[in-house]
N, CA, C and O of each residue as an XYZ file, in Angstrom:
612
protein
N      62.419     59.822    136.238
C      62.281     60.807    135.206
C      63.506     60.701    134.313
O      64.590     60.581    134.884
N      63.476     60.729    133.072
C      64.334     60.604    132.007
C      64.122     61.987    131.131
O      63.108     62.516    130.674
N      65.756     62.403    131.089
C      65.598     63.518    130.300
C      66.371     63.635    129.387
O      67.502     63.661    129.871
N      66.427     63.786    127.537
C      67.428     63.739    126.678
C      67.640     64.902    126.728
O      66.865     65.856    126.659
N      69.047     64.834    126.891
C      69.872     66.684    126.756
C      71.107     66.195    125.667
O      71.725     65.131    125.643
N      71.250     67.709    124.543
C      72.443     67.395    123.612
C      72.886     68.890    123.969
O      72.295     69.966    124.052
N      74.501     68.355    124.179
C      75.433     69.603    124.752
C      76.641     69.528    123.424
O      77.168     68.477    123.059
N      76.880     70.694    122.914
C      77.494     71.306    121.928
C      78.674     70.326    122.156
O      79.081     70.166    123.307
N      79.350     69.540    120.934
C      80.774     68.557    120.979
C      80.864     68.080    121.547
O      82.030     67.938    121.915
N      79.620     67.155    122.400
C      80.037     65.774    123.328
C      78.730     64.895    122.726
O      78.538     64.035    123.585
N      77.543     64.677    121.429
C      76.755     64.514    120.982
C      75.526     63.994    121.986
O      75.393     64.887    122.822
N      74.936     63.331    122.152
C      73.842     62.755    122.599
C      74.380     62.130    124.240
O      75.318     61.388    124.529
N      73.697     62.566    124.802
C      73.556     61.414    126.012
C      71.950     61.554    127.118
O      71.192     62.519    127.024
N      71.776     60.670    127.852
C      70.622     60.611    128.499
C      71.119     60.763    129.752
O      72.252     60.402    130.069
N      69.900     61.567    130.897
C      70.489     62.001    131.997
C      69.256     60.868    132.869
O      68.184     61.439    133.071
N      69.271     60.523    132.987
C      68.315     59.588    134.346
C      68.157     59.897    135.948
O      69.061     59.544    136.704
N      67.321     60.374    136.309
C      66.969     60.830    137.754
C      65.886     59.526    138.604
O      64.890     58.856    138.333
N      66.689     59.692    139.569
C      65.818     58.719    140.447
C      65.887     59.448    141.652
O      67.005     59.679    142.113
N      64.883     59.849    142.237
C      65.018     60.407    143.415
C      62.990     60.685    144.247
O      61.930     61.023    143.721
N      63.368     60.317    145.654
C      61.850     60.618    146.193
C      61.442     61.986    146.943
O      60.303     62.453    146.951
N      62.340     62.431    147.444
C      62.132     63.442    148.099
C      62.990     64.549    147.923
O      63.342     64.843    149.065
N      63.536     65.346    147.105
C      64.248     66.250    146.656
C      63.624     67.361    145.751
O      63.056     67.348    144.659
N      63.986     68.391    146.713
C      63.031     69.673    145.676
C      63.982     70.073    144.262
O      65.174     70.364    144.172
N      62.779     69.938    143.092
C      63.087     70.466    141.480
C      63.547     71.756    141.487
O      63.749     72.228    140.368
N      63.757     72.418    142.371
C      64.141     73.703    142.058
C      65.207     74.515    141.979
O      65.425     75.693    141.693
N      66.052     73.185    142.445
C      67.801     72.911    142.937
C      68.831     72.891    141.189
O      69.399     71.869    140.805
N      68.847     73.918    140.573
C      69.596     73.336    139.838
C      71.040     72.961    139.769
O      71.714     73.841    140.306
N      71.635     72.152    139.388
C      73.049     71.798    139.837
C      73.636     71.591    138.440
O      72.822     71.326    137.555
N      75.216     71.691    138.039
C      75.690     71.332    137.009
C      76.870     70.387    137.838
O      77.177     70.519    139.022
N      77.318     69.603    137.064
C      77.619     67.956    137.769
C      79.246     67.726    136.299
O      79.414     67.185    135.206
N      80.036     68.558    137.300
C      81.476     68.344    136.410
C      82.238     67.001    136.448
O      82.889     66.827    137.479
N      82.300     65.636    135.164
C      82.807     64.898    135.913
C      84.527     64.681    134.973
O      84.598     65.094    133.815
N      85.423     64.200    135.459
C      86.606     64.120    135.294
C      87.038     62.279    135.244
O      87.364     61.540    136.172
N      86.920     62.073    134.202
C      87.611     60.381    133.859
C      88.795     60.589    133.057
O      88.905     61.243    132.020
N      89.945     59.719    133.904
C      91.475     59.635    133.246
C      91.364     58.264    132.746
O      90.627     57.570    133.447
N      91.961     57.582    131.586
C      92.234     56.509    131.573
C      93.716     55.997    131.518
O      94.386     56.528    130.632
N      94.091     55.452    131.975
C      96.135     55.011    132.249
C      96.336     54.714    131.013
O      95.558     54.359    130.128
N      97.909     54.962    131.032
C      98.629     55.795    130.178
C      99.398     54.073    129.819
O     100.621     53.953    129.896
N      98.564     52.947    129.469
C      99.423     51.921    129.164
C      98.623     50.940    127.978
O      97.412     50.940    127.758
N      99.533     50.222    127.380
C      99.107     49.311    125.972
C      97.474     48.827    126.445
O      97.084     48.399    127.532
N      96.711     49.082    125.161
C      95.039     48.741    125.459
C      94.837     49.088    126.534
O      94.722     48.116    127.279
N      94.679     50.426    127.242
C      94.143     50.650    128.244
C      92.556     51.244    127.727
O      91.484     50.677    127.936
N      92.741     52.366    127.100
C      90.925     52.756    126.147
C      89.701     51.134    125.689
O      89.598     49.914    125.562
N      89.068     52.450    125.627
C      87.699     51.858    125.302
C      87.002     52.159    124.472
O      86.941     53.387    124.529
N      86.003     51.577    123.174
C      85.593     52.107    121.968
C      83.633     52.068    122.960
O      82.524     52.504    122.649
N      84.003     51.555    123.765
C      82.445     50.978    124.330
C      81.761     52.609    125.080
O      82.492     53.464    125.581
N      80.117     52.723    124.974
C      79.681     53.490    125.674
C      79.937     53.543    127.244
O      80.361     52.498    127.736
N      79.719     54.716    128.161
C      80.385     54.782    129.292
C      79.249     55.368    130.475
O      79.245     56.562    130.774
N      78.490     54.587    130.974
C      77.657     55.071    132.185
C      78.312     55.361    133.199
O      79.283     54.655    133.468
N      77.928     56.616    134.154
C      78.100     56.456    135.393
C      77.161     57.199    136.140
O      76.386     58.058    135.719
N      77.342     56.685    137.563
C      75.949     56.912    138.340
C      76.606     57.468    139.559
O      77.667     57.029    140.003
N      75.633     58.884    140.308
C      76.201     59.287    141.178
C      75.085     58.964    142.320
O      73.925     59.183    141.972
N      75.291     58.467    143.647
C      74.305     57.757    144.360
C      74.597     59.319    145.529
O      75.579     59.679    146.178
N      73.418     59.811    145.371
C      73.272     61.176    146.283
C      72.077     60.730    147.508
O      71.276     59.801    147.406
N      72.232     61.749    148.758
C      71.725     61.733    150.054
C      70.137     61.773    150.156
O      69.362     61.696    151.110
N      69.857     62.025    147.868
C      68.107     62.458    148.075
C      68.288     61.609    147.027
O      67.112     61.251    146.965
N      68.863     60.949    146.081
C      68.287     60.230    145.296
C      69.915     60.166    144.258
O      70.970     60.647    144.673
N      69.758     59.449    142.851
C      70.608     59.142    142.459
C      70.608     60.015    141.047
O      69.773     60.911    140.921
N      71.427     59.776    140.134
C      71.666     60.679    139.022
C      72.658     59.810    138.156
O      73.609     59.224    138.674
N      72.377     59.760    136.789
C      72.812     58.598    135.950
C      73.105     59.382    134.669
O      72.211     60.048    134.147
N      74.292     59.321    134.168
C      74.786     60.000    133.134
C      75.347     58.748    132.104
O      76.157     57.847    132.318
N      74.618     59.072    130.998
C      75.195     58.085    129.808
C      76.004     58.547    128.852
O      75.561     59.560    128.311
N      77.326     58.059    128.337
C      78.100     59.281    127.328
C      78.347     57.887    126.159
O      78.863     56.783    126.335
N      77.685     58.566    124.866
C      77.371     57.722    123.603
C      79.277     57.815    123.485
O      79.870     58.820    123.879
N      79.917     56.760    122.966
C      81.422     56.919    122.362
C      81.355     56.510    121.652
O      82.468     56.002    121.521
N      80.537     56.121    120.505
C      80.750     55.643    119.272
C      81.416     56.773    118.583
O      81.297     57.941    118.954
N      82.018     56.443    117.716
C      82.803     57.820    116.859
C      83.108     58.894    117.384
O      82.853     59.927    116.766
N      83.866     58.969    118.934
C      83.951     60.326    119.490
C      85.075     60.133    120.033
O      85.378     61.104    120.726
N      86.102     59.049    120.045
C      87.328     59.066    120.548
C      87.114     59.561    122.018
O      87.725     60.494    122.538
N      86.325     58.928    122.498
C      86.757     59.256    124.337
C      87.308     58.178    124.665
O      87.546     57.286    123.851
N      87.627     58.107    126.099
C      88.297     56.977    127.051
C      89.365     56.540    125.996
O      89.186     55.384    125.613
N      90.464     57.201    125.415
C      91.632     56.321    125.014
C      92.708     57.106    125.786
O      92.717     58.183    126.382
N      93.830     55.906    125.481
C      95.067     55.566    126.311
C      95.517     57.000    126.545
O      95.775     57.686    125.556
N      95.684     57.724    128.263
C      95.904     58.819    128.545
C      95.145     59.448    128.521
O      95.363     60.351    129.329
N      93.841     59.623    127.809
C      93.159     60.960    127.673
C      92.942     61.117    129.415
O      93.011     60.307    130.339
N      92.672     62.464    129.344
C      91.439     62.814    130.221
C      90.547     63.349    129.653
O      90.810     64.217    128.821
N      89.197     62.981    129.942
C      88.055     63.451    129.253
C      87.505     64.007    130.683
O      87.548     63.571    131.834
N      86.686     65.787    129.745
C      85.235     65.968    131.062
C      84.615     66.441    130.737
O      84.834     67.223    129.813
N      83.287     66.262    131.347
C      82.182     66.014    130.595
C      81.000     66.957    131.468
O      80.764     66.487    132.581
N      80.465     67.832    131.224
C      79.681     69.001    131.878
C      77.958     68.471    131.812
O      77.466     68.436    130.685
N      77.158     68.110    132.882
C      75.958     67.782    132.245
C      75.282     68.630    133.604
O      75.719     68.722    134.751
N      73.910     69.261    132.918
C      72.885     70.407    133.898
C      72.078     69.808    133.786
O      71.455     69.475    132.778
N      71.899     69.458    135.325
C      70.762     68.421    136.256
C      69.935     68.770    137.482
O      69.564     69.941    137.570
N      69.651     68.054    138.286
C      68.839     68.837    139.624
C      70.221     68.607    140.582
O      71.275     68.138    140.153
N      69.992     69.015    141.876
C      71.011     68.501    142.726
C      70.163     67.298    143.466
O      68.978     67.265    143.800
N      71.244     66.292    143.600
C      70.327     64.912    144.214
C      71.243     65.075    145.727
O      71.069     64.014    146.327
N      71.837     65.686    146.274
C      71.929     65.604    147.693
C      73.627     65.239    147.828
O      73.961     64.980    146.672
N      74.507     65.141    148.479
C      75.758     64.975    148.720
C      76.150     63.580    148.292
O      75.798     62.515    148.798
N      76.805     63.756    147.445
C      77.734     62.361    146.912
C      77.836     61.511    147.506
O      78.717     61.836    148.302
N      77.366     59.960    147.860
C      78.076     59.290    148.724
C      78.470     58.180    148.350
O      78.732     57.328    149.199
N      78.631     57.871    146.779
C      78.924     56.668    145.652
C      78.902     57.000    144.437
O      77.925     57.642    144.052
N      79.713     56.742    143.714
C      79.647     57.010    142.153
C      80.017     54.988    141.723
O      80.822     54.252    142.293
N      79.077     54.654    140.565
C      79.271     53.941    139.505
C      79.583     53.867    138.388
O      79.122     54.686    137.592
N      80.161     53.210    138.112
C      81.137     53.008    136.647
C      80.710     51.964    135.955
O      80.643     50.930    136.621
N      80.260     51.849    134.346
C      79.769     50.872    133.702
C      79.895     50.938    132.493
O      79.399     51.895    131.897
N      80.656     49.851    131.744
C      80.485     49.796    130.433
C      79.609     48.531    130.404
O      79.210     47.846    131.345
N      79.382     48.376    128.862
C      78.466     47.371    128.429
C      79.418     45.685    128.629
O      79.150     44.585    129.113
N      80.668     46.352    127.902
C      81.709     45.061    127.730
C      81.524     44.201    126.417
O      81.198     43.028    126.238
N      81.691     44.719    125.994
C      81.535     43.673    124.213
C      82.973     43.417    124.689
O      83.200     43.371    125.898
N      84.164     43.211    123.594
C      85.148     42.555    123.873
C      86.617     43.287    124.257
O      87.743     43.077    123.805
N      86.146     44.220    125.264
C      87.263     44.977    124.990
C      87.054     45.005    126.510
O      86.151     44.323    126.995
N      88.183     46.084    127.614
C      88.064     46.558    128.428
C      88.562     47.681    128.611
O      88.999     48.331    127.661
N      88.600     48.228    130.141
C      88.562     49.448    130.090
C      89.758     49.756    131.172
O      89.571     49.137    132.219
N      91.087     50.664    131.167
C      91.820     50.596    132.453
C      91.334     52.014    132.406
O      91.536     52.777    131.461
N      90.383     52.433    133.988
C      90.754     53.672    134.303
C      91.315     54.034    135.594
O      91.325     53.366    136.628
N      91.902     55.498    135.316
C      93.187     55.786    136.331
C      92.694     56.722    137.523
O      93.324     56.983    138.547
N      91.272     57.222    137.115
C      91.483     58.252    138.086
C      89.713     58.794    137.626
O      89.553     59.167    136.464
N      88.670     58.799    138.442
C      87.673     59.619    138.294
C      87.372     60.835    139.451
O      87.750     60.763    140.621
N      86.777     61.716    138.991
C      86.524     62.774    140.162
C      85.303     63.312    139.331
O      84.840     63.142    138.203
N      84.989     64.111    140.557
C      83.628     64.819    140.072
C      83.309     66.598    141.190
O      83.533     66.825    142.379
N      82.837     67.322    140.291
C      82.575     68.757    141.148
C      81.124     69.119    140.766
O      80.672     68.793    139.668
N      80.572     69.633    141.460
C      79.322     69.750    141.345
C      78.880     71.324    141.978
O      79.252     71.824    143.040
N      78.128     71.797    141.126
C      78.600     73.271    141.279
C      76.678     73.573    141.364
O      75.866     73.359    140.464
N      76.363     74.221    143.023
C      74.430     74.059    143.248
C      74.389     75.861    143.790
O      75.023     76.453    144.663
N      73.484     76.252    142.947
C      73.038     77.683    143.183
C      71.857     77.326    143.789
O      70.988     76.685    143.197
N      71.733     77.827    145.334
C      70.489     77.698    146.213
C      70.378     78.764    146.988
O      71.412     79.370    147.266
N      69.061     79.242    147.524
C      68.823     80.358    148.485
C      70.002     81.701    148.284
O      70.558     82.311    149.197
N      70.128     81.874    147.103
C      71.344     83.070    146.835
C      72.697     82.595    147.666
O      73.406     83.421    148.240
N      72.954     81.292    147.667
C      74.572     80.388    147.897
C      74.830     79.875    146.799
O      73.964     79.315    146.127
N      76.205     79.995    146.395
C      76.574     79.261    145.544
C      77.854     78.348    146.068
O      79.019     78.623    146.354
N      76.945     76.932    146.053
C      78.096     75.935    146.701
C      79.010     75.125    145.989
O      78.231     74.599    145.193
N      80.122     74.663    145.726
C      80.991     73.920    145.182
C      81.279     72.876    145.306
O      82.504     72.798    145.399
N      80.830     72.000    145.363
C      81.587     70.458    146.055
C      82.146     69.752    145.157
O      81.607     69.506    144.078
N      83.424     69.298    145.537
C      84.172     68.649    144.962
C      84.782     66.872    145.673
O      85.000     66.586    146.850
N      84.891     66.087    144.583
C      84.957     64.518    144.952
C      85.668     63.554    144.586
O      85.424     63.058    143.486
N      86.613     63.083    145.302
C      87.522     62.000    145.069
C      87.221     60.714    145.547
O      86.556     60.434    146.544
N      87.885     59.794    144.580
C      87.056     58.567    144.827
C      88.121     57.625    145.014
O      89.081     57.629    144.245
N      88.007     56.559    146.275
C      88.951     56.089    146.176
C      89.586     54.787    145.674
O      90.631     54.354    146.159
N      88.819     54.088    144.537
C      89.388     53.553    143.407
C      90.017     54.132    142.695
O      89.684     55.289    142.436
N      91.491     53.404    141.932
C      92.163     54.275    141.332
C      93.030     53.000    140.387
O      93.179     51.951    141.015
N      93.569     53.024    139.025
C      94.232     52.482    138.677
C      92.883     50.971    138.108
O      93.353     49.833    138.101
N      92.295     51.038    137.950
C      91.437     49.813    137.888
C      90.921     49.370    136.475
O      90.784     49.969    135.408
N      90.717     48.236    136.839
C      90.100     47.909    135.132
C      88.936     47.108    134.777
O      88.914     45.881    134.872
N      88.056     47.765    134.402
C      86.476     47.220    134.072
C      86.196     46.635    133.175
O      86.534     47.405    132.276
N      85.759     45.689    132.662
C      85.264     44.339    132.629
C      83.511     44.221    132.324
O      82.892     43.613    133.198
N      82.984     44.573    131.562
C      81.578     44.012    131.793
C      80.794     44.259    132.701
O      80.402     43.366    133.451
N      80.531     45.114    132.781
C      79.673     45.689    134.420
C      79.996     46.983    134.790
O      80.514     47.796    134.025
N      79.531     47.320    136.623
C      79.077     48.116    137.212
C      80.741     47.995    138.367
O      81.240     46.944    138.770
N      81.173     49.194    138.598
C      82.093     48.902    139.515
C      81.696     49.917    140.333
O      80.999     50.700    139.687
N      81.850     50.295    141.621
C      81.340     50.931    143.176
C      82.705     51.754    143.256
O      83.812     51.258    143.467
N      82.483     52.803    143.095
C      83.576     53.630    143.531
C      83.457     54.380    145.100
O      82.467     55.110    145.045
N      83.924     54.446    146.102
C      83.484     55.033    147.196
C      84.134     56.601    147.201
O      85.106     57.034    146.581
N      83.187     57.302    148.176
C      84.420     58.766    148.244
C      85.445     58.627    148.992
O      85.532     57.751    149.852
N      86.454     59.602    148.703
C      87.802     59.412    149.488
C      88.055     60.741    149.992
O      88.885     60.705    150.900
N      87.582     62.045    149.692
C      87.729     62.921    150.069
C      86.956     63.486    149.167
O      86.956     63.417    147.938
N      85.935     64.365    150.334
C      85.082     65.723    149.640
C      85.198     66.629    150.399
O      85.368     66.659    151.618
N      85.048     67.843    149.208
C      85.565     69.041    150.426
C      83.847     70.041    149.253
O      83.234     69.748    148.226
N      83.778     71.404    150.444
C      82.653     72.163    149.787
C      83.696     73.743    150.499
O      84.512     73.993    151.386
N      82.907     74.472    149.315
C      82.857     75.360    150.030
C      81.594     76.909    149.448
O      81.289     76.918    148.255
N      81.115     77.833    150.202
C      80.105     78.261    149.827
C      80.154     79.675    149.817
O      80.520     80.223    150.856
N      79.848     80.379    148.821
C      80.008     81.984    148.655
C      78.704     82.427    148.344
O      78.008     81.966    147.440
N      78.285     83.653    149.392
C      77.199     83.976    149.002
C      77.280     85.564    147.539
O      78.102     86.393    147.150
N      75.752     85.124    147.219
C      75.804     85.745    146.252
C      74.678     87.121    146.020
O      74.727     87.791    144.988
């Protein structure tokens, strides 16, 4: 299932769901956090996929950067997108296209914030690539530490 969502000052992006067995009724908002290092040509003018590989299925966020000044040297950019919940984090992907440039990033994380059965759960995700630099492709980030925690409501 493919869904176009436009969120106020981050313009266009496409949300992509792949998943077989996960109930629609889960809504989740999916906070993600990209640093890029703080050194000569570290940014990127190139569009920026990433994919979160969950316990029920996966979730694919595309962020257009043409004319929007993301991913340059130092920023941190984050980026808020409202999706289903696809199940507990257990991989995030990183992808640019790669025309002629590359990409150093320093640091991604992600929080994911799921209102269910009157719980409201928090999970938060560190990944343990760090300091790296992408190239044309898909890079595998693994988790390094997730923590949750749940308040009822």
């Amino acid at each position: 299932m493919t869904l176009l969502t436009m969120v106020s000052g981050l313009g266009f992006f496409v949300i992509t769901l792949e998943a077989s067995n996960f109930d629609m009724s889960y809504p989740a908002t999916y906070f993600t956090n990209i640093t890029t290092q703080n050194v000569p040509n570290a940014g990127t003018d190139d569009n920026v996929t990433i994919q979160y590989l969950g316990e029920e299925g996966n979730v694919t966020f595309h962020f257009e950067n043409f004319g929007k000044n993301y991913f340059k040297r130092g920023q941190l950019n984050k980026f808020k997108n409202n999706t289903i919940y696809v199940g507990k984090v257990q991989k995030a992907r990183l992808y640019i296209p790669g025309s002629s440039t590359f990409w150093s990033v320093e640091y991604v994380s992600l929080e994911v914030f799921l209102f269910k059965d009157l719980y409201f759960t928090d999970f938060r995700y560190q990944f343990d690539e760090s300091n790296f630099t992408l190239i044309d492709g898909w890079i595998t980030l693994n988790v390094k530490a997730a923590e949750n925690s749940t308040i009822t409501h």
